[in-house]
N, CA, C and O atoms as a GROMACS GRO file, in nm:
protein
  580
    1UNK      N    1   0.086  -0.117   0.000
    1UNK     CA    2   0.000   0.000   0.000
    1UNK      C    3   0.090   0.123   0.000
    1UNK      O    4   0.150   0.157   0.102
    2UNK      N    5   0.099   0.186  -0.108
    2UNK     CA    6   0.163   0.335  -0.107
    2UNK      C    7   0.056   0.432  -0.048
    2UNK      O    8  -0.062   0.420  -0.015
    3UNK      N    9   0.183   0.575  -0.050
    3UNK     CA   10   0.149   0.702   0.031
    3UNK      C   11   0.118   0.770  -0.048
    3UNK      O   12   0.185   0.749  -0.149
    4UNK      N   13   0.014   0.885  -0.066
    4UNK     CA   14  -0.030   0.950  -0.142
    4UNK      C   15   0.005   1.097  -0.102
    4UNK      O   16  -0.008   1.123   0.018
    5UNK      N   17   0.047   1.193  -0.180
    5UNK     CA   18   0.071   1.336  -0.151
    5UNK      C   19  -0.012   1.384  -0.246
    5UNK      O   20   0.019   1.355  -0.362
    6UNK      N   21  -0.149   1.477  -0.223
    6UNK     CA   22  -0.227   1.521  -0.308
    6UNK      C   23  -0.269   1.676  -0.318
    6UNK      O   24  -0.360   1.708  -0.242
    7UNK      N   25  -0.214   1.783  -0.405
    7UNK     CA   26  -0.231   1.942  -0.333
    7UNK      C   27  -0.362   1.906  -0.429
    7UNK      O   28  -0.348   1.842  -0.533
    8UNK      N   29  -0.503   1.960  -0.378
    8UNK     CA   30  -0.540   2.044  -0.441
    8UNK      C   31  -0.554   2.212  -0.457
    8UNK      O   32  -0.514   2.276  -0.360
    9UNK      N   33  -0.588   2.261  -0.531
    9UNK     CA   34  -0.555   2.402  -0.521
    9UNK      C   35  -0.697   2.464  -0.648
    9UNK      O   36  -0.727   2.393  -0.744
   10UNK      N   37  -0.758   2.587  -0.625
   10UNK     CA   38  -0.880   2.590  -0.700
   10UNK      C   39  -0.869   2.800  -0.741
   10UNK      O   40  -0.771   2.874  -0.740
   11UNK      N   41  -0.954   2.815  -0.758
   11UNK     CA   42  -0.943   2.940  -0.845
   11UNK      C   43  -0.961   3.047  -0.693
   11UNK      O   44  -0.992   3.006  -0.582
   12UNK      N   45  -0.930   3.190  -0.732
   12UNK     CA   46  -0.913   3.280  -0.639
   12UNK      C   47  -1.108   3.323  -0.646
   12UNK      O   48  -1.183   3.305  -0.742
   13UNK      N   49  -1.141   3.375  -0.520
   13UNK     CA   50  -1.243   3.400  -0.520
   13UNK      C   51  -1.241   3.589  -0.474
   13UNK      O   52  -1.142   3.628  -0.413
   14UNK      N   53  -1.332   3.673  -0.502
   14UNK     CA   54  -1.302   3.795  -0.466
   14UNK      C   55  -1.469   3.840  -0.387
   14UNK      O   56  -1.505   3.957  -0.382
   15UNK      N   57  -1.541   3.742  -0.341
   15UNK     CA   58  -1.634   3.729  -0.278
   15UNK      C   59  -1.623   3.631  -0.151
   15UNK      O   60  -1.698   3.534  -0.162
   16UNK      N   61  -1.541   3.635  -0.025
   16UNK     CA   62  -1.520   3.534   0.106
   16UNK      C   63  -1.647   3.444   0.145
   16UNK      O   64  -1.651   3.321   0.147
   17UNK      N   65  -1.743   3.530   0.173
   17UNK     CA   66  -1.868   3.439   0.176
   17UNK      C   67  -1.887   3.329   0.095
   17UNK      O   68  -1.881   3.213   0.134
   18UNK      N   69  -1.914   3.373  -0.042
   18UNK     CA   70  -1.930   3.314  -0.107
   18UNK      C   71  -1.850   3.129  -0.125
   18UNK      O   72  -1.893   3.016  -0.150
   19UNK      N   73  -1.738   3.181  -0.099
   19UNK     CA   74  -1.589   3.099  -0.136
   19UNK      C   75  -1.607   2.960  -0.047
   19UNK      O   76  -1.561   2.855  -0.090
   20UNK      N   77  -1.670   2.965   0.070
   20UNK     CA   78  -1.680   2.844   0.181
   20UNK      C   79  -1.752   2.726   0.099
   20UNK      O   80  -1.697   2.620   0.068
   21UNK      N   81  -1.911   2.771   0.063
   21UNK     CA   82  -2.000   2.676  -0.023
   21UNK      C   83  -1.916   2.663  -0.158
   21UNK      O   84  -1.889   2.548  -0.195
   22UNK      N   85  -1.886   2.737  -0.210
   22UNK     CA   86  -1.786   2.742  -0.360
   22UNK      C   87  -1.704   2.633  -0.344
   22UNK      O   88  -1.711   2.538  -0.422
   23UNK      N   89  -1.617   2.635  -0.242
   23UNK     CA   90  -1.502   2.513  -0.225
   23UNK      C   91  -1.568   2.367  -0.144
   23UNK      O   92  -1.518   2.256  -0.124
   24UNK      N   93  -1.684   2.417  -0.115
   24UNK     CA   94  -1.742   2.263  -0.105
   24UNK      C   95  -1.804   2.157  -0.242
   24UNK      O   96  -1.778   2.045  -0.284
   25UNK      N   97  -1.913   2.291  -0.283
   25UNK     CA   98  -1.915   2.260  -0.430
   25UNK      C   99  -1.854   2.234  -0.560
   25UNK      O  100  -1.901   2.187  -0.663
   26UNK      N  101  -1.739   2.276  -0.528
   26UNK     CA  102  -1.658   2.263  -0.698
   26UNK      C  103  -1.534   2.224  -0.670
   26UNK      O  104  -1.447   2.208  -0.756
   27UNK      N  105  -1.514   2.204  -0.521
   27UNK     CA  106  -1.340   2.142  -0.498
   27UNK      C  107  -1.373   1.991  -0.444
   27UNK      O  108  -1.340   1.884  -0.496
   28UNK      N  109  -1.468   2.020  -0.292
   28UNK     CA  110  -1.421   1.866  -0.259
   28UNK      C  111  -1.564   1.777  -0.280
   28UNK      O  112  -1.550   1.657  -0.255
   29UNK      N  113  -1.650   1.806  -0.307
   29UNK     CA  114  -1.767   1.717  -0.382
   29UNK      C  115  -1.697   1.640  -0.501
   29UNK      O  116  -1.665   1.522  -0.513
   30UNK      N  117  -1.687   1.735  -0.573
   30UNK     CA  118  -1.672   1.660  -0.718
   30UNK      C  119  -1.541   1.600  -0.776
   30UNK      O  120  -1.532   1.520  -0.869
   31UNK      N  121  -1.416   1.673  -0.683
   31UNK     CA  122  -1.296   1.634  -0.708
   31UNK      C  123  -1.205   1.546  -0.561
   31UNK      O  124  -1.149   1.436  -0.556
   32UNK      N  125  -1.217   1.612  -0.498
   32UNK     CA  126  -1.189   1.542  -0.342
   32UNK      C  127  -1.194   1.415  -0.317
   32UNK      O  128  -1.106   1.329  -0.314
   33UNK      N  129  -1.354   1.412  -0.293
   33UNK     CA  130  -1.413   1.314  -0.224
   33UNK      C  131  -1.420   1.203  -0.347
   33UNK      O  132  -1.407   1.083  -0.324
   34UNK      N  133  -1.434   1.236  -0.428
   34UNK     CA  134  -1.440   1.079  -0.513
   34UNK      C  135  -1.302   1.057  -0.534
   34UNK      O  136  -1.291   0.936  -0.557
   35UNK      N  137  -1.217   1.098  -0.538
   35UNK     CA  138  -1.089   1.062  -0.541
   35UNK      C  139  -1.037   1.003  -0.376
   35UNK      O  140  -0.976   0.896  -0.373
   36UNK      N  141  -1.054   1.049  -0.294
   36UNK     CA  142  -1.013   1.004  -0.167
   36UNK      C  143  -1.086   0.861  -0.155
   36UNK      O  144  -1.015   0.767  -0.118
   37UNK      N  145  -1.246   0.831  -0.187
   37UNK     CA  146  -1.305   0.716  -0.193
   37UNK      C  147  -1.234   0.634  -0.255
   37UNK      O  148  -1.223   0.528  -0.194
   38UNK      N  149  -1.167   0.638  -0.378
   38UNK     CA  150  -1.099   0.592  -0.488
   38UNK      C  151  -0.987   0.511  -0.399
   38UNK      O  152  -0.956   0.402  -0.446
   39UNK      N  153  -0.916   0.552  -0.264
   39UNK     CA  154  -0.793   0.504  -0.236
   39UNK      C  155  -0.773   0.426  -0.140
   39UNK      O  156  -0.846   0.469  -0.051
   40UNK      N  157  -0.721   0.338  -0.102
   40UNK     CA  158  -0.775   0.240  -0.007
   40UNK      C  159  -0.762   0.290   0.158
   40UNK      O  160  -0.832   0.251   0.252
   41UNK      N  161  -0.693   0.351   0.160
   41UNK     CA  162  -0.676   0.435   0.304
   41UNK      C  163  -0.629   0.624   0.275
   41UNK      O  164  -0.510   0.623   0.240
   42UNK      N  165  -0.658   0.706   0.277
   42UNK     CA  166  -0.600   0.849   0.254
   42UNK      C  167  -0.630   0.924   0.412
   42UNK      O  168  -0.713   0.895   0.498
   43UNK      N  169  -0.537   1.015   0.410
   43UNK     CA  170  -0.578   1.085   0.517
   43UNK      C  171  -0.551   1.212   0.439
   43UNK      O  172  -0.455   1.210   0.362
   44UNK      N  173  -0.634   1.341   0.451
   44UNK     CA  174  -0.652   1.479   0.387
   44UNK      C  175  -0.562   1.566   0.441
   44UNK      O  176  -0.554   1.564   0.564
   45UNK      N  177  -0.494   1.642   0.382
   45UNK     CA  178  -0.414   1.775   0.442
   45UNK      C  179  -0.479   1.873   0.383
   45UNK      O  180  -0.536   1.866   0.274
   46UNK      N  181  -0.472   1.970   0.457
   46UNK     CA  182  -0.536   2.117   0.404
   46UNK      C  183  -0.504   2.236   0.480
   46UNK      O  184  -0.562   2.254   0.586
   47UNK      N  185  -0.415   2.324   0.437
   47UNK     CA  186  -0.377   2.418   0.515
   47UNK      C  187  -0.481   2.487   0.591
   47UNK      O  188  -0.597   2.460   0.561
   48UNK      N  189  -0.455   2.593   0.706
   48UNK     CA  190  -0.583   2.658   0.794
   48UNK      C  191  -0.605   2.757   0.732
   48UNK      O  192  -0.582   2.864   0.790
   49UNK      N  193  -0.653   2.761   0.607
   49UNK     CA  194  -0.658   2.889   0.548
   49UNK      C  195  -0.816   2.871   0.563
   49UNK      O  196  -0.879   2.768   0.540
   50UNK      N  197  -0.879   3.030   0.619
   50UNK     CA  198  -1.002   3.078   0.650
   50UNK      C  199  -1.109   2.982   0.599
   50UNK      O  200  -1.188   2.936   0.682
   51UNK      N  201  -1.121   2.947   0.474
   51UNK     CA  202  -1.242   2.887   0.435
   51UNK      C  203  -1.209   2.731   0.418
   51UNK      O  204  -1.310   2.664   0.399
   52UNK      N  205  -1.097   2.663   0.420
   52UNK     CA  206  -1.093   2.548   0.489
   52UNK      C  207  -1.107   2.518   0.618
   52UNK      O  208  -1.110   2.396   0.626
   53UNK      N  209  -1.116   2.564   0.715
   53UNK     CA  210  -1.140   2.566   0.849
   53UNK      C  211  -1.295   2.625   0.923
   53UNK      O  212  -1.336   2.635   1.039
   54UNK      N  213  -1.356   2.654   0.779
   54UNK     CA  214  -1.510   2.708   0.796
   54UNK      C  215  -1.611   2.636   0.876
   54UNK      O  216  -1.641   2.533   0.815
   55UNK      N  217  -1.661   2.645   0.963
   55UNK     CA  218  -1.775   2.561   0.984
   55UNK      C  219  -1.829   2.454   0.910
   55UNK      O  220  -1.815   2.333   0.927
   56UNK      N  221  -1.900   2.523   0.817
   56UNK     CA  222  -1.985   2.478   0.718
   56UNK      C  223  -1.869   2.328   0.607
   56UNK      O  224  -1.895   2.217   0.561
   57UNK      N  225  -1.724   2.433   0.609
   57UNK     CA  226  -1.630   2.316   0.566
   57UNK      C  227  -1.608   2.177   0.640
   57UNK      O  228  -1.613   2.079   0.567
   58UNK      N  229  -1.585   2.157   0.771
   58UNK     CA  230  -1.555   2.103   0.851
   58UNK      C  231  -1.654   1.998   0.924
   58UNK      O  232  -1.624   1.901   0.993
   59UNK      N  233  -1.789   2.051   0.884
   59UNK     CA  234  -1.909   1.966   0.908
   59UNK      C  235  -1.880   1.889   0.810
   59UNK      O  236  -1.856   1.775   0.850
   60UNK      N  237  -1.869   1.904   0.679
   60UNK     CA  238  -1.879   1.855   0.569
   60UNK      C  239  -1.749   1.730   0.594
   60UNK      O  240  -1.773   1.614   0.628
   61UNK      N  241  -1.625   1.781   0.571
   61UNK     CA  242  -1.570   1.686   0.634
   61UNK      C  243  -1.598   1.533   0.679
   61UNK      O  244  -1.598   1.419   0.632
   62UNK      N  245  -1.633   1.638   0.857
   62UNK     CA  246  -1.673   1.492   0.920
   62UNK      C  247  -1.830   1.389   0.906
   62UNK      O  248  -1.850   1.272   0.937
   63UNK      N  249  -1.905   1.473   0.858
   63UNK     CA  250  -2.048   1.416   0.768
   63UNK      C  251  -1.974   1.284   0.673
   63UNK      O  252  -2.004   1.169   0.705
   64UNK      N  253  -1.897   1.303   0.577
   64UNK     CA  254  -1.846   1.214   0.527
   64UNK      C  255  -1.738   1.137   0.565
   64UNK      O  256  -1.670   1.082   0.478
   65UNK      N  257  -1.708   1.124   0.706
   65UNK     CA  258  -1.613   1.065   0.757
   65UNK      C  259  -1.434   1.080   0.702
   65UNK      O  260  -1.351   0.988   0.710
   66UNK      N  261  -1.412   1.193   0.658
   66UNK     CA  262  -1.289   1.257   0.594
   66UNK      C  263  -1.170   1.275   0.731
   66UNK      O  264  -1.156   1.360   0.820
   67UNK      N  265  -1.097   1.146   0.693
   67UNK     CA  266  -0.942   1.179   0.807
   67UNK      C  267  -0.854   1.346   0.796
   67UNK      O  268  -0.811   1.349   0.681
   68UNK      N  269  -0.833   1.418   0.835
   68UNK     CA  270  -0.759   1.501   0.861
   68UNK      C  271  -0.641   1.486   0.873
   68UNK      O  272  -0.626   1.415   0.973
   69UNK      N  273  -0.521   1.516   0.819
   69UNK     CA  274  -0.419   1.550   0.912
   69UNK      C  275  -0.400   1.683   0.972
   69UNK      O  276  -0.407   1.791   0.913
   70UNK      N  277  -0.368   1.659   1.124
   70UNK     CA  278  -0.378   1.733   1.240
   70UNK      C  279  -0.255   1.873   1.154
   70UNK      O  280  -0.147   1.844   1.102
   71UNK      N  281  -0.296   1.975   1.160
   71UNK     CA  282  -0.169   2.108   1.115
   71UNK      C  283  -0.212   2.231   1.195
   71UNK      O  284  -0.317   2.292   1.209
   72UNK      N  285  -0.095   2.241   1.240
   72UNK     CA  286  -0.113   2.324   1.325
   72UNK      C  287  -0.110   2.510   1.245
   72UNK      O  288  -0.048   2.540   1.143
   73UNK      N  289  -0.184   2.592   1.315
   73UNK     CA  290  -0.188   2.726   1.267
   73UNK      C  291  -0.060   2.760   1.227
   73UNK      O  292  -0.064   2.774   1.105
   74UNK      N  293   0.033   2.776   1.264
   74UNK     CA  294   0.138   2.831   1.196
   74UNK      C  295   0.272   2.711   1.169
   74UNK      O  296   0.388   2.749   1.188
   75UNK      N  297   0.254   2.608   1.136
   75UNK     CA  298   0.338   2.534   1.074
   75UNK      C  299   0.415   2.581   0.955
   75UNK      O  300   0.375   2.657   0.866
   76UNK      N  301   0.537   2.522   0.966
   76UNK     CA  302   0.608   2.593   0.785
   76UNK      C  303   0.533   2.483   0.717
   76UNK      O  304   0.523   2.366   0.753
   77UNK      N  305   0.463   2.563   0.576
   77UNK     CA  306   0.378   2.492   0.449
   77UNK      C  307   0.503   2.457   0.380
   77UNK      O  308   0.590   2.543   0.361
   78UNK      N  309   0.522   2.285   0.326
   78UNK     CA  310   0.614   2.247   0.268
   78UNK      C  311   0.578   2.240   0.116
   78UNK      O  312   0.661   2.208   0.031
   79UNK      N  313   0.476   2.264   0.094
   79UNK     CA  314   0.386   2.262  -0.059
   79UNK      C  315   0.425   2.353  -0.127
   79UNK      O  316   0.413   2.474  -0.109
   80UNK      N  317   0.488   2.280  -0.233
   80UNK     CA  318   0.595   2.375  -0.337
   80UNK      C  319   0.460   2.467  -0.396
   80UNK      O  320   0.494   2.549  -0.482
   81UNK      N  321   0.298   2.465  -0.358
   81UNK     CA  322   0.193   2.522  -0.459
   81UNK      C  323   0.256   2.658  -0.383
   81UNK      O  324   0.276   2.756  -0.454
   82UNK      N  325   0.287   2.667  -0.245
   82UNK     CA  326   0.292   2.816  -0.210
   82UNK      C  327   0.386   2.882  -0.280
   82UNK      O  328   0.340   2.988  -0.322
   83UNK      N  329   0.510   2.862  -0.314
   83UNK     CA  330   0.624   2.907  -0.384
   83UNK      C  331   0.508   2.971  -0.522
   83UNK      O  332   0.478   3.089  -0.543
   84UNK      N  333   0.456   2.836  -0.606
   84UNK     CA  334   0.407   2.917  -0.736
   84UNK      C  335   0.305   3.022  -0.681
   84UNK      O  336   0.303   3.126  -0.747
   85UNK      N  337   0.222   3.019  -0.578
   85UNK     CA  338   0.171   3.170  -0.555
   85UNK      C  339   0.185   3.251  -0.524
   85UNK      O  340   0.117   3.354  -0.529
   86UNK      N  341   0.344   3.211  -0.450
   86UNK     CA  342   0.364   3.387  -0.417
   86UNK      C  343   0.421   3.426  -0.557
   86UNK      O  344   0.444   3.547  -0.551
   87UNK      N  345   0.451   3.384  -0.668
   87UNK     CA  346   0.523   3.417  -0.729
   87UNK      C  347   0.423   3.461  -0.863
   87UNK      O  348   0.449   3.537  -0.956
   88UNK      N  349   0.306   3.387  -0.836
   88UNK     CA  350   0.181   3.444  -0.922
   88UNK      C  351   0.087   3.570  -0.859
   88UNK      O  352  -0.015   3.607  -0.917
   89UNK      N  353   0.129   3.625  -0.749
   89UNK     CA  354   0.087   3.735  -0.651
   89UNK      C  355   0.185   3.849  -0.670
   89UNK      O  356   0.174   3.969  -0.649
   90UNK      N  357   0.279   3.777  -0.715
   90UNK     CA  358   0.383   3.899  -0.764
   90UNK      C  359   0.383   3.912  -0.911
   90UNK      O  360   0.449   3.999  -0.966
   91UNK      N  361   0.335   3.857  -0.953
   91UNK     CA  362   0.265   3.848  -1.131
   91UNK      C  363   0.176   3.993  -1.140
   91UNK      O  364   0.178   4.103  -1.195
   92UNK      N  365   0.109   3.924  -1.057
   92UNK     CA  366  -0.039   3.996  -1.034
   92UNK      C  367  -0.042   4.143  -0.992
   92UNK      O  368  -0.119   4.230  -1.032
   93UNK      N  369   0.049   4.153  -0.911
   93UNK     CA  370   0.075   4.286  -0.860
   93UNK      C  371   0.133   4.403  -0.950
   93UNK      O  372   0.119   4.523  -0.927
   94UNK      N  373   0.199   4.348  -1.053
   94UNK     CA  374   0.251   4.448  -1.132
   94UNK      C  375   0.150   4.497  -1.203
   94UNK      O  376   0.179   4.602  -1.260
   95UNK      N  377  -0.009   4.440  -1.228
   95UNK     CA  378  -0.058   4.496  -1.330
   95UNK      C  379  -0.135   4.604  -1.249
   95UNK      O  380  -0.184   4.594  -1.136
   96UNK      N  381  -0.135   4.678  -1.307
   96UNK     CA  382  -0.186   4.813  -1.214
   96UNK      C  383  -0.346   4.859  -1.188
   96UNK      O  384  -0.400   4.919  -1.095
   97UNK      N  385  -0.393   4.804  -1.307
   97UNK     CA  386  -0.593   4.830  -1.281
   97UNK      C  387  -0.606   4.671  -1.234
   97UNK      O  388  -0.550   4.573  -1.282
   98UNK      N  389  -0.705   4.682  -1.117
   98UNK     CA  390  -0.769   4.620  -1.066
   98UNK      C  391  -0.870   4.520  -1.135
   98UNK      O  392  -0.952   4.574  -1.209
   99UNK      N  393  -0.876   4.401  -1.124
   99UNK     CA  394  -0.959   4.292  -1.193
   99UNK      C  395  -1.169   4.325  -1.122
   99UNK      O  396  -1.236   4.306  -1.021
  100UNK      N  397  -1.180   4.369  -1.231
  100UNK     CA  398  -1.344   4.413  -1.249
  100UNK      C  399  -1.446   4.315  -1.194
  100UNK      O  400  -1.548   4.355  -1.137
  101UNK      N  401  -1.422   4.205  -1.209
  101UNK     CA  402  -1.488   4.051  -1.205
  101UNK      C  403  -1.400   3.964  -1.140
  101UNK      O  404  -1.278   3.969  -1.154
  102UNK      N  405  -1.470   3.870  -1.058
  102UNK     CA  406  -1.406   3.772  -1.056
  102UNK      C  407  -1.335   3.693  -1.204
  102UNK      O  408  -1.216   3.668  -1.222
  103UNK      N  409  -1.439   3.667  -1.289
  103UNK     CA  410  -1.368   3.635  -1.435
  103UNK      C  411  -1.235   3.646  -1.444
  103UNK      O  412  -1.148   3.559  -1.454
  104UNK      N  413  -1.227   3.812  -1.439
  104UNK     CA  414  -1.144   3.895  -1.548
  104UNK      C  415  -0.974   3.855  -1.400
  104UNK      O  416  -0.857   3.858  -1.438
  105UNK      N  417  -1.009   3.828  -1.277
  105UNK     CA  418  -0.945   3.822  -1.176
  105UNK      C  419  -0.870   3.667  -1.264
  105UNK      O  420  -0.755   3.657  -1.307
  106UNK      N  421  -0.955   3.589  -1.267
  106UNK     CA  422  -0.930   3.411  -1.270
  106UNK      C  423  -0.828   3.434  -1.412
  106UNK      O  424  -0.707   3.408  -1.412
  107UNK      N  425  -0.909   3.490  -1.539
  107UNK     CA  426  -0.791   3.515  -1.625
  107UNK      C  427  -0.690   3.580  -1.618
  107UNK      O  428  -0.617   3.572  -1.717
  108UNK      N  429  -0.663   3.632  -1.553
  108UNK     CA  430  -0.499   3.699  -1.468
  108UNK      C  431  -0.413   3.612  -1.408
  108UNK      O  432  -0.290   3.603  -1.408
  109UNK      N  433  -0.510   3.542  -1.350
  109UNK     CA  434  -0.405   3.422  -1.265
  109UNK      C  435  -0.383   3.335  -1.354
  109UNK      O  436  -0.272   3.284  -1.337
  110UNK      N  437  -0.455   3.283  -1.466
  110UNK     CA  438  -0.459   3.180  -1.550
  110UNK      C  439  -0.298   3.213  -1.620
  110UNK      O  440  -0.194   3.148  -1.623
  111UNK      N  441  -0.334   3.334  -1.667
  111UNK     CA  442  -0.198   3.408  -1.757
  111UNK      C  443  -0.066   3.381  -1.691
  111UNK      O  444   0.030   3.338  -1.756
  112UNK      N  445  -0.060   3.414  -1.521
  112UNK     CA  446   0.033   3.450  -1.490
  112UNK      C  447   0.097   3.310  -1.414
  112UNK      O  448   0.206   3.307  -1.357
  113UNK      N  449   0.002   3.193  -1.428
  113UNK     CA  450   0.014   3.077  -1.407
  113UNK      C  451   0.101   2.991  -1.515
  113UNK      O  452   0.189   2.907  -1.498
  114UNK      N  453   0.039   3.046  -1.635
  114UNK     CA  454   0.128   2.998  -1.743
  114UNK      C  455   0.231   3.018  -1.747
  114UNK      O  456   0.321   2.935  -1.765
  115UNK      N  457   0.247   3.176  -1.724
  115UNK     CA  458   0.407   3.232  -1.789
  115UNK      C  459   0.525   3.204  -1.700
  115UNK      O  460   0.624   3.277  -1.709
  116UNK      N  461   0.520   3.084  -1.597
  116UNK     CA  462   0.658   3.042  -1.506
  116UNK      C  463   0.660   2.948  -1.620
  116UNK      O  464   0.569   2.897  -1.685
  117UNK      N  465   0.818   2.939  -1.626
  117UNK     CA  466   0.898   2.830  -1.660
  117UNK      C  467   0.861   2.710  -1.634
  117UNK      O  468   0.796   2.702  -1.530
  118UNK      N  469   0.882   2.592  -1.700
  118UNK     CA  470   0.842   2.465  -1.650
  118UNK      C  471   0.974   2.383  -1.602
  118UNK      O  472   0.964   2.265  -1.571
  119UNK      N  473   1.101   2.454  -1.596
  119UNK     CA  474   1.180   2.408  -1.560
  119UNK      C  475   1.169   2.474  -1.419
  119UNK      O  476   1.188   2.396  -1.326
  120UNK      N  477   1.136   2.634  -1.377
  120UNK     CA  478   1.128   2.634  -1.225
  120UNK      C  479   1.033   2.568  -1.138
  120UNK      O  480   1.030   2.580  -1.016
  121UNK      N  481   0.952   2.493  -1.213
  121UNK     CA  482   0.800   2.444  -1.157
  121UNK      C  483   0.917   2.312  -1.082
  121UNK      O  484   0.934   2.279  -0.965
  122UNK      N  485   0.981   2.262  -1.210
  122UNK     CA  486   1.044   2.103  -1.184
  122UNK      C  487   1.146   2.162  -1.086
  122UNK      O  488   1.170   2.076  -1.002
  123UNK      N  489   1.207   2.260  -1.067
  123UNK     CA  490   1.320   2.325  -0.928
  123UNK      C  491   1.203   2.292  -0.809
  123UNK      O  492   1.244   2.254  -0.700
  124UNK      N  493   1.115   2.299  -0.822
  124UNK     CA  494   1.064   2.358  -0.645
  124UNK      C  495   1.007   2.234  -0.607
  124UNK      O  496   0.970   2.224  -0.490
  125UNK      N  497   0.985   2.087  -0.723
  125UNK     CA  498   0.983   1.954  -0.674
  125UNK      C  499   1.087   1.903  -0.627
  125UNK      O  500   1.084   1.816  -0.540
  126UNK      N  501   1.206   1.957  -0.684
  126UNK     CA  502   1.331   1.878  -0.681
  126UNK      C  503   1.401   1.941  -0.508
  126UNK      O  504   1.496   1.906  -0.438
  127UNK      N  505   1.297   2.045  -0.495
  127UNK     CA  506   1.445   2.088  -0.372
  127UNK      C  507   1.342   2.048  -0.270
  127UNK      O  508   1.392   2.069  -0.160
  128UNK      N  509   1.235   2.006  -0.259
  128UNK     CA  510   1.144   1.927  -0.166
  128UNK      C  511   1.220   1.807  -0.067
  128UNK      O  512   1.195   1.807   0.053
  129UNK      N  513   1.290   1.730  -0.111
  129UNK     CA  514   1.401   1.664   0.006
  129UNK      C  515   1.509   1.831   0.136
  129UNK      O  516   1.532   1.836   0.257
  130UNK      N  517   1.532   1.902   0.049
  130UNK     CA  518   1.602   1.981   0.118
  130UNK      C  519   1.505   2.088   0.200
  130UNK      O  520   1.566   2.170   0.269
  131UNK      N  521   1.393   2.094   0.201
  131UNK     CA  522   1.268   2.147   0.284
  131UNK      C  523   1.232   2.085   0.387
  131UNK      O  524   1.197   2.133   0.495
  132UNK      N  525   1.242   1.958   0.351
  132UNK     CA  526   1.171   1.883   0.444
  132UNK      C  527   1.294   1.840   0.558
  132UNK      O  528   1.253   1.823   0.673
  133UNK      N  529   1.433   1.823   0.534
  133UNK     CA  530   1.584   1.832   0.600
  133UNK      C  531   1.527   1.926   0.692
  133UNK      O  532   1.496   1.903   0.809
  134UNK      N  533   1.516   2.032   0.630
  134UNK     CA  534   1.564   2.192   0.745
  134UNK      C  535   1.421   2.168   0.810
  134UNK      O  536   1.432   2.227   0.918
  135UNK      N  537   1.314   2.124   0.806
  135UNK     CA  538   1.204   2.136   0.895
  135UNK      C  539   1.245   2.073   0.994
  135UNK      O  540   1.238   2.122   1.107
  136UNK      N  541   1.305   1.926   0.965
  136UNK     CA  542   1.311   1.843   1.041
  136UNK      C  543   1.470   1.872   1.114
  136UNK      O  544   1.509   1.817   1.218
  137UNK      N  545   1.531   1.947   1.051
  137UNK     CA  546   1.638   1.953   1.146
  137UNK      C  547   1.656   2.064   1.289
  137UNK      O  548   1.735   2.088   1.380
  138UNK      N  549   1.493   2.122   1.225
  138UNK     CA  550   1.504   2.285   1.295
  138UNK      C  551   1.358   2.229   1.423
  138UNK      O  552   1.299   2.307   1.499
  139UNK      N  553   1.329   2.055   1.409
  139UNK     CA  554   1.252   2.036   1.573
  139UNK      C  555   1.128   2.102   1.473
  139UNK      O  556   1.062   2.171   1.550
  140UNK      N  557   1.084   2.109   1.376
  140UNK     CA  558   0.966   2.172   1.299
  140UNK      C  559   0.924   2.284   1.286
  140UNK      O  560   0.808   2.315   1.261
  141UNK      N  561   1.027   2.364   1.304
  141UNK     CA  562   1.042   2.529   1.270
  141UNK      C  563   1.027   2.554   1.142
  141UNK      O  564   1.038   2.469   1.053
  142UNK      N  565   0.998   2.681   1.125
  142UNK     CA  566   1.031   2.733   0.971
  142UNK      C  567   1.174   2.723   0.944
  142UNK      O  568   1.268   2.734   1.023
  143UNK      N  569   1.174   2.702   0.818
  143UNK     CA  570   1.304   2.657   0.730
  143UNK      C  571   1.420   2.773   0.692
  143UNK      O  572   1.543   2.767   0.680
  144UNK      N  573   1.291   2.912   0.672
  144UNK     CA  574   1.380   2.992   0.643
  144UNK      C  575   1.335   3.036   0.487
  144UNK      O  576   1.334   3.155   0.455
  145UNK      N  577   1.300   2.932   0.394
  145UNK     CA  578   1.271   2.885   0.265
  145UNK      C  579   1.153   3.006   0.226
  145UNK      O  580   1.097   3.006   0.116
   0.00000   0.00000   0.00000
């Protein structure tokens, strides 16, 4: 029986309310949960970011009997997805008028998602042994990274 490492990651929302039911509906209904059913044992990671930690998220969850792994509020995130967003947040930032729509928001990120290298994408898998060293050498501190 192998180990599974699974990011999901879903579109920016510019409505918070909204975003809780949104990521129940279009992240872990339809993509999540039938995939986690799919595996013979999984346990879920999900950073504490606001609308994963929602009520309404978390019922959902345990309604479907969904394992957790336990993460604490300020743990260092070893998920190379954060590297590509800060680096698509700094994409984003240079353009100077403000995204009108959510739409016009999602095609910005889409753009600025594309335009990294696919060789730095394959850097931030490859230095994943040396992340996970300094967590573990630092007693589970931040890395520094």
């Amino acid at each position: 029986m192998g180990r599974y490492w699974i990011s999901f990651s879903h579109s920016c929302s510019m409505y918070h309310r909204y975003f809780k039911q949104h990521y129940i509906s279009e992240v872990l209904e339809p993509v999540v949960l039938p995939y986690l059913q799919g595996l013979p044992t999984a346990i879920f990671q999900q950073d504490n970011a606001r609308p994963h930690v929602a009520c309404i998220v978390q019922g959902f969850l345990i309604n479907r009997q969904i394992e957790l792994l336990p993460w604490l509020a300020r743990s260092p995130d070893l998920s190379p997805i954060e590297n590509m967003w800060s680096m698509i947040a700094e994409r984003l930032t240079q353009i100077t008028s403000q995204a009108a729509t959510p739409d016009q928001l999602w095609q910005r990120v889409e753009a600025a998602w594309s335009a990294v290298p696919q060789e730095h994408i394959q850097s931030l898998f490859e230095s994943m042994p040396r992340h996970v060293a300094a967590v573990i050498s630092d007693n589970g501190g931040y890395p520094g990274y």
